[in-house]
Every structure is written in C-alpha cells, then in structure tokens.
N, C-alpha and C positions, 0 to 999 in steps of 0.2 A: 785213840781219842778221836771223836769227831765231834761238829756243829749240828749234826741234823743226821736221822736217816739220808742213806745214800749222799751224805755231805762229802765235808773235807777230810782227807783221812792225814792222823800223826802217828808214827810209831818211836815208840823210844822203848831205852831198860831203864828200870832202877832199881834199888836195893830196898825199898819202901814203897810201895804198889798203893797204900793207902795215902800216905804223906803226897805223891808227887800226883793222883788225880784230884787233891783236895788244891796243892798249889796251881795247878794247869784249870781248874774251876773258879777258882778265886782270880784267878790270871796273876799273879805274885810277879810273874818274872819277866819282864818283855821278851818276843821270839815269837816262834809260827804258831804256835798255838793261842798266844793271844789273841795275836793280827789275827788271826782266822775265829774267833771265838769256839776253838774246839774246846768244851767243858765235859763232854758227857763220854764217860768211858764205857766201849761196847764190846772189848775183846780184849785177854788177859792171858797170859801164861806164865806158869812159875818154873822158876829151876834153880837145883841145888850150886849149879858150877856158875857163875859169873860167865865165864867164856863160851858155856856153853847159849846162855839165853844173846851175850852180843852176836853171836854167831846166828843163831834165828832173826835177833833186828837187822841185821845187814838184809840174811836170805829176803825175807819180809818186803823190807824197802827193795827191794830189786825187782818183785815179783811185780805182773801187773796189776791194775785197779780189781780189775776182774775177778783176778785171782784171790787177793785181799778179800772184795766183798763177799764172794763166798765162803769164805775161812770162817769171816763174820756170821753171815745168813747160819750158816751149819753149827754155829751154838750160840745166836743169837738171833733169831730171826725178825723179831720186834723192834732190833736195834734198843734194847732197854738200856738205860744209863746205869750200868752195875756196879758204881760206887756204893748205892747206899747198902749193897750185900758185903759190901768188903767192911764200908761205916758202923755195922753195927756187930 
C-alpha cells in the first residue's frame, strides 16, 4: 500500500487481499496506514502456505526502499491502484 507514486510504502499479510485493501482505503482501523493515508494498493502476492507469504513480509520489510520500488516498478510501473482488479 502506498499514498502516492513514489510515496509512503506499507507492507503487510492477510488472509483477505480484498477485504483488508478496502479497510486500509476506507482507513477502518487506526495505525500507519491511516496516519500515513496509504489507500491505493500497488503490489500483491499470493500464497498457498501462510508461513510462507509471513516469511516474504518480514524478507520485504527488511529490504531497502530501493529495492521495494523496483519490485513495485517491475509489475507496476504506473504505480496503478490494483484494488479495483481485485474489486471486481
């Protein structure tokens, strides 16, 4: 999730990919993503093991900015808000 191209960047898991970028949109829950008004989600990965996708948001959070935004750029280059492919 982030505020903007080249903004603030959030990563999390959940078990609902649709459900939790409509609540981080709507801001539902106080935390960094509100304060930060990250709404628009620009980067997505799924997986079968729970353990395995926490194991990628740790990696993820550790890497640098840098590194992130080009993870981003390389299947998102627009920074397009890809909720509404998931929304419909």
């Amino acid at each position: 999730m982030t505020n903007k191209p080249n903004g603030v960047l959030y990563t999390g898991v959940t078990n609902d990919i649709s459900r939790r970028a409509y609540e981080h949109r709507e801001g539902l829950y106080k935390g960094f993503t509100k304060q930060y008004g990250c709404k628009r989600l620009v980067y997505y990965e799924f997986y079968d093991d729970i353990s395995h996708a926490i194991q990628r948001e740790k990696n993820i959070k550790h890497w640098s900015r840098a590194w992130k935004v080009r993870l981003f750029i390389g299947s998102n280059p627009e920074w397009a808000d890809l909720y509404e492919i998931l929304a419909h």
